[in-house]
N, C-alpha and C positions, 0 to 999 in steps of 0.2 A: 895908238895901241894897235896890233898887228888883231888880224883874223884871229890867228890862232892862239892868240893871247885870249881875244874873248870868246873864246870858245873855252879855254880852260878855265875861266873865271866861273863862268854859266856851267860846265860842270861842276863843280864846284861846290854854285850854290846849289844845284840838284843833289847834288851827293847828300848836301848837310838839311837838304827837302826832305829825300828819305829817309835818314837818321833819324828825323822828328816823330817818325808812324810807327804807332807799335808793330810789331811785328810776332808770330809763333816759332817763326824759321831761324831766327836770331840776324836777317838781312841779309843773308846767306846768296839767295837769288836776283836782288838788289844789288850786292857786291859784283857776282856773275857777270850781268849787265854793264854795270859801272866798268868792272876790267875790260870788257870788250869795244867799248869806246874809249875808251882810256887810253889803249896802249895805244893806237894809230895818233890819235891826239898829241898823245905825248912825241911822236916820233917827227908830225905836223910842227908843235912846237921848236920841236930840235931841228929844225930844217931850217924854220922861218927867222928860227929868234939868235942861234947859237947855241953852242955847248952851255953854258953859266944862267943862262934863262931854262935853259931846259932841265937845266940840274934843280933849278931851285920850284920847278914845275913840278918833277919828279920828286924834290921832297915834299911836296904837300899833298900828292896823291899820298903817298906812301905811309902820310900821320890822319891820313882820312881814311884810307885802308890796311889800315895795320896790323889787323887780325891776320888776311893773306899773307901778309911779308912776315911774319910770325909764323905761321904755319909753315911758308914754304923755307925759312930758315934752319926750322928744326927739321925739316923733312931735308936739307942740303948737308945738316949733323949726322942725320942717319946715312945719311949715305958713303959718310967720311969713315964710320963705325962697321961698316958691311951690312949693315939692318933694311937691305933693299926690299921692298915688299911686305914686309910686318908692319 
């Protein structure tokens, strides 16, 4: 298994560390975090493993952080709609 394979496992299980704690903010900050190593990771991944490793990296971020990819989907609607800034 490559570096950056176990690096995204170990995020991973971090991610699903913090899911376990309750939280006020709804993980909000947590998520934050998470995106900001994430995305390099993810890109680490796709360098080291291929396009097909890196796809299937990227969908597991994506059903760990789904709420963002949710958000920023409907926020890519609005924008198709002209609703830029509301």
């Amino acid at each position: 298994m490559t570096s950056s394979l176990m690096l995204a496992c170990l995020w991973c299980i971090l991610a699903n560390v913090i899911a376990m704690f309750p939280s006020k903010k709804k993980h909000w900050p947590a998520a934050y975090v998470l995106m900001t190593f994430g995305v390099p990771l993810l890109g680490f991944v796709f360098w080291e493993n291929g396009i097909w490793i890196g796809f299937l990296v990227l969908l597991a971020a994506m059903s760990i952080l789904r709420w963002p990819v949710v958000f920023f989907l409907r926020w890519l609607k609005g924008l198709g709609r002209g609703q830029v800034g509301a």
